[in-house]
Each structure stands twice: as structure tokens, then as C-alpha cells.
N, C-alpha and C positions, 0 to 999 in steps of 0.2 A: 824520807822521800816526801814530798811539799804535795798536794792536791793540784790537778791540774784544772784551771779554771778556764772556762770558754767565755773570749770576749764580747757584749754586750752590747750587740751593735744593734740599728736600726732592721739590717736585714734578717739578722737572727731574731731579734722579737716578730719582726711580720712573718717570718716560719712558724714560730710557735703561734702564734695568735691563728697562723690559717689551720693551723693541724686542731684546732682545739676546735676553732667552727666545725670542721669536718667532722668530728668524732662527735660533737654537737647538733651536727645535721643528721648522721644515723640515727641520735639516740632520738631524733624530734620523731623521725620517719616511724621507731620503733611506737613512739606515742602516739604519735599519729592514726597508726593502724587500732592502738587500742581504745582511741576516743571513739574511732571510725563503727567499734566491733559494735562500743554500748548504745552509742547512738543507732545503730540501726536496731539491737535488741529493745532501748526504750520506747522507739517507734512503732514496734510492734506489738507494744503492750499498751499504749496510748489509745483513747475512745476516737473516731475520726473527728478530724477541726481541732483539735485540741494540741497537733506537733509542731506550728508555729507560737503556741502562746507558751509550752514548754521550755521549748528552745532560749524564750527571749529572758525569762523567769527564772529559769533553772539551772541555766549554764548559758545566757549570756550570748548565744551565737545567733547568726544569723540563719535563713534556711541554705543562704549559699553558701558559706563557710560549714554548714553542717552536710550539704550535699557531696563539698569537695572532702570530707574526712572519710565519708561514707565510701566515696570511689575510693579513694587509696586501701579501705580496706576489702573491697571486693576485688582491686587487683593484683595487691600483694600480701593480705595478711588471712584471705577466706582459710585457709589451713593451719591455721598460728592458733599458736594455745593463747589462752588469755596470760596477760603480766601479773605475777602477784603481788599484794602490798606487800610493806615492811620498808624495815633498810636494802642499800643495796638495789634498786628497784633499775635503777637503770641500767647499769651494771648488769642484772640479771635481764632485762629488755632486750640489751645489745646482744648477750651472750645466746639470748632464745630463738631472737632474729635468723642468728649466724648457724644455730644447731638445728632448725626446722629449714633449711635449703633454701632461705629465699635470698636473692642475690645484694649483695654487699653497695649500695645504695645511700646516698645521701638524698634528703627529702626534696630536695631542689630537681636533682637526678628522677627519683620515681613519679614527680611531677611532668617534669617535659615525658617519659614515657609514656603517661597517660595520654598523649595525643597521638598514641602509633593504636591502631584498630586490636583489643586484646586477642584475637588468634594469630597476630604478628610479632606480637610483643613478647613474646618470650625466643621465639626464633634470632630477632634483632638486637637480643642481647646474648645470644649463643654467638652471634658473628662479628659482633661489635667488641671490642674491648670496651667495654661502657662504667665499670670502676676505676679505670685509669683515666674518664675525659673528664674536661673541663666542663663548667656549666656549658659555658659558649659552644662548646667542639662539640657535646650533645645535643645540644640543640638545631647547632647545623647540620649534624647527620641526622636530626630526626626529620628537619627538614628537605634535605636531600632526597629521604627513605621517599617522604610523599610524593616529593613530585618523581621521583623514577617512578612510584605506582601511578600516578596518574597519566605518566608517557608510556608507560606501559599497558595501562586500560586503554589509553588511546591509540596502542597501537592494536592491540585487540580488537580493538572497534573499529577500526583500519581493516585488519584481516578478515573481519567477517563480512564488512562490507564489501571486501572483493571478493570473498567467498559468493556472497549472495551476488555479486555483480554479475561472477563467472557462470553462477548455474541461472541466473536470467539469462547469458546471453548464449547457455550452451542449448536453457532452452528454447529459444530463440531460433538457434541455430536447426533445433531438431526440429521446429514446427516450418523454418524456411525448406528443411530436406525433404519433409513430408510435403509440402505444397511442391515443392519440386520436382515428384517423384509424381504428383499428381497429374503435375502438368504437362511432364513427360506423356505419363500414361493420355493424356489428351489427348498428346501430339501427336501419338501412333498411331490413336482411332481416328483423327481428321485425317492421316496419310493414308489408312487404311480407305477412309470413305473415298479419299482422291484418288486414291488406283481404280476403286470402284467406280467412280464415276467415269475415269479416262476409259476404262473397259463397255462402260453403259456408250459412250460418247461413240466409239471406235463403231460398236456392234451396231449403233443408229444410223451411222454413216455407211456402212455397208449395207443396213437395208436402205438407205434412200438409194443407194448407187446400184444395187441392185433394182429397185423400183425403176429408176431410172431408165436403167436397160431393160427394164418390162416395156416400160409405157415408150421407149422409141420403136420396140420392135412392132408394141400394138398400131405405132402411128403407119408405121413401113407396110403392115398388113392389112388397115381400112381404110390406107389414105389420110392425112391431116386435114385435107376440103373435106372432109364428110364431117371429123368432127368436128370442125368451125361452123358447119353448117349446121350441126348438130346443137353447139356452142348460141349460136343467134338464135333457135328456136327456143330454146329451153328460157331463154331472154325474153321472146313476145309473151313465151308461155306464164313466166313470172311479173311482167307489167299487165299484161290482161288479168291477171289473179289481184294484183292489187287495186286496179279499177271498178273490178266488182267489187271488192271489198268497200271502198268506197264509197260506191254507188249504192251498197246495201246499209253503211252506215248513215247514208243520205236522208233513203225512203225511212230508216228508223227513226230517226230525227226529225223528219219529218211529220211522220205520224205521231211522236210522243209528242210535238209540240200542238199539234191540232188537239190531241186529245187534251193539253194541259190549258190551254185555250177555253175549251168545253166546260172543262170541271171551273177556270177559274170566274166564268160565265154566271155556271150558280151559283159559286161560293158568294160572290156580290151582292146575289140576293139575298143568301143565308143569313151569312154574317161578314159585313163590309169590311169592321177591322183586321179580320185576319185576311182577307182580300187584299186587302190596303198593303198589309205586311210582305204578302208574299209577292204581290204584283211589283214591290221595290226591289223586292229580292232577283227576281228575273230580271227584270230592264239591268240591276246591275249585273248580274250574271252575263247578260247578252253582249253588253258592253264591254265589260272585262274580257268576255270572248273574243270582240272586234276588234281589242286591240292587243291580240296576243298575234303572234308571226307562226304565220300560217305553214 
């Protein structure tokens, strides 16, 4: 029986050349994690100022290219045993990867995951088939993932806004009831004071109307000519009271001014400037007097 040979085409070598990347991108991943482990260990045995000139010296990287190793090993390798030399080395990498649980990854792969928040990222590949995708189809479901978080925080922040919207306007609504309830209570005591006062109004009308029928029957019993008559005297009586009144404010006015006359007589002699002063002060006084409306 002859060997059976498979034919050597274009599409079969790009099979084999993608499966050999692939098996190539774990094993980098697996290295990856073990440059990532020493570099953080030499870093911490380094004096400070001293792990950029390391890097450049020692091994050649850069501090970004030494930052991104470091992540890959705090995301995927912080529970990995270290690789041991010898033969075999990768081989035993790949195999260590696979027996310590960490998920079956190509380095291209555990890189886009490093853009998902690490208490997500192990959930997103529980629900993802994420060893089956493509770079691309990884990538746009990592992208996907963010922006459903971000339409999701913004609907969060949506909800609490109406939340906070609702207990402003409920209490809102509670400080309109209590003012309402206030004003009620106003309204009761102004209707209350209105009864009262219609009661007060009622009871005053019935003493005038009562007075009333006093004062006709007192007119029926002493006659209205008596107290008309009554009526005009009490009238001479109050113009002659203010005539003396006048008369007496006359003779006073009089006299004070004789007497201020008197004194201003000697003050002339005393002393003329304050004579002078006060003598202005009267003429204006008098005048001002003559022309106020009598």
C-alpha cells in the first residue's frame, strides 16, 4: 500500500504557517509572562534611579516595553511557577501555562484583554468563547464590552438622576402640602375671625337700634324743642369758652411782650451785641407771625 500524500498547495501551506504562528503566539505569551515575572523581581532589588539605566544596559528594553511585560504578568502569570532552563524549555512553558489554569491565549489575545478593567476580565472570558476568536472578533467584542459599560453607567447615571429628580420633586411636593395645610389652617382662623366679626357687627347694630329707640322715646318724653334748645345753648356756651380763651391768650401776650420790651431796654445797655441778636430775632419772629393765616 503506497503512502498517501497530501497536495501542496497555496491554501495548505497558509494552514500550516497560521497554526505554527498560533502555537508561536502562546509559547511568546508563556515568555512573556516569565520576562514580565524577573523584571518586576529585578526591579525590586535595584537602588532607586537606577531601573531605567538597567533596562537600557542589561536587557536592552525600553521602560514601555518593560511596563507592558510587567502587566501581562500581573494579569495572567501572578500564580505561575517560574520556567525552568534546559531543553525542552518551551515545550515545558506551554505545558505549565496549560496545567496552572490560566486560559489558552495567544499573546496578541491576552493583550487586547488587558484593555477590559481586571475584575471584569476574567468573567468576559467565562462568557466569551475568547480561544476560538479571531484577533479582530476579539477586539470588537472587547470593544463592544466597553461601550455597553459605558451605556450602561450612563444609564445608571440616568437612573439616579431621576431618582434624585423624584425625591426633589417629592420633596417638593411635601414642603407644597405642608404650606398648604398651613394655609388652610389660616384660612379657618380668618373665617373664624369673620364669623366673629359678623357676630361683633350684628350685636353693634342692635345696640345702635336699640339706642335708637331709647333716644326717640327720650325725645317723645322732653320734647325735641327743649333739646334743640338745649342743643344752641351748649353752642353760646362753647363760643364764649373759646373767646375767653383768646382773650386770656391775648392779655398773656401781651404782657410777655411788654415785659420782653423791658428787659430788651437793658440788655441795650448791657450788652448791645446780643441786643442786636435778639432784637433781629423778634422783628423776624413777628413777621413770620404776620404772615402766617390766622
Amino acid at each position: 500500500m503506497s503512502n498517501l500524500s497530501i497536495e501542496r498547495t497555496p491554501l495548505v501551506i497558509a494552514a500550516e504557517i497560521n497554526t505554527i504562528k498560533y502555537q508561536m503566539e502562546k509559547i511568546f505569551l508563556a515568555h512573556a509572562i516569565e520576562i514580565g515575572r524577573r523584571l518586576k523581581e529585578a526591579k525590586d532589588l535595584l537602588p532607586y534611579g537606577e531601573w531605567g539605566k538597567w533596562l537600557q544596559e542589561s536587557v536592552n528594553y525600553s521602560q514601555k516595553t518593560a511596563d507592558r511585560f510587567m502587566l501581562v504578568f500581573d494579569a495572567y502569570g501572578s500564580n505561575q511557577f517560574p520556567l525552568t532552563e534546559g531543553n525542552g524549555a518551551q515545550k515545558q512553558a506551554q505545558t505549565q501555562v496549560q496545567a496552572q489554569g490560566m486560559p489558552n491565549l495567544t499573546s496578541s489575545q491576552a493583550l487586547i484583554l488587558l484593555g477590559l478593567p481586571q475584575q471584569d476580565r476574567a468573567q468576559f472570558m467565562i462568557d466569551m468563547d475568547v480561544e476560538g476568536m479571531s484577533t479582530r472578533e476579539l477586539k470588537k467584542a472587547v470593544d463592544n464590552w466597553k461601550q455597553t459599560q459605558v451605556e450602561k453607567d450612563q444609564a445608571l447615571e440616568e437612573r439616579d438622576q431621576a431618582r434624585l429628580n423624584n425625591a426633589n420633586l417629592q420633596q417638593g411636593l411635601n414642603e407644597e402640602k405642608d404650606k398648604n395645610a398651613e394655609l388652610a389652617g389660616e384660612r379657618d382662623m380668618l373665617r373664624a375671625e369673620v364669623d366673629r366679626l359678623k357676630k361683633d357687627k350684628q350685636k353693634l347694630e342692635q345696640d345702635i337700634e336699640n339706642k335708637q329707640a331709647a333716644y326717640d322715646k327720650l325725645k317723645e318724653r322732653i320734647g325735641y324743642k327743649n333739646i334743640e334748645k338745649m342743643s344752641v345753648s351748649l353752642t353760646e356756651a362753647y363760643n364764649k369758652a373759646e373767646a375767653n380763651k383768646i382773650a386770656f391768650l391775648y392779655d398773656s401776650l401781651d404782657r410777655t411782650f411788654k415785659e420782653l420790651a423791658y428787659e430788651m431796654t437793658g440788655l441795650a445797655a448791657k450788652n448791645p451785641e446780643v441786643h442786636s441778636m435778639y432784637k433781629e430775632k423778634v422783628r423776624d419772629f413777628l413777621l413770620k407771625a404776620m404772615k402766617e393765616k390766622w
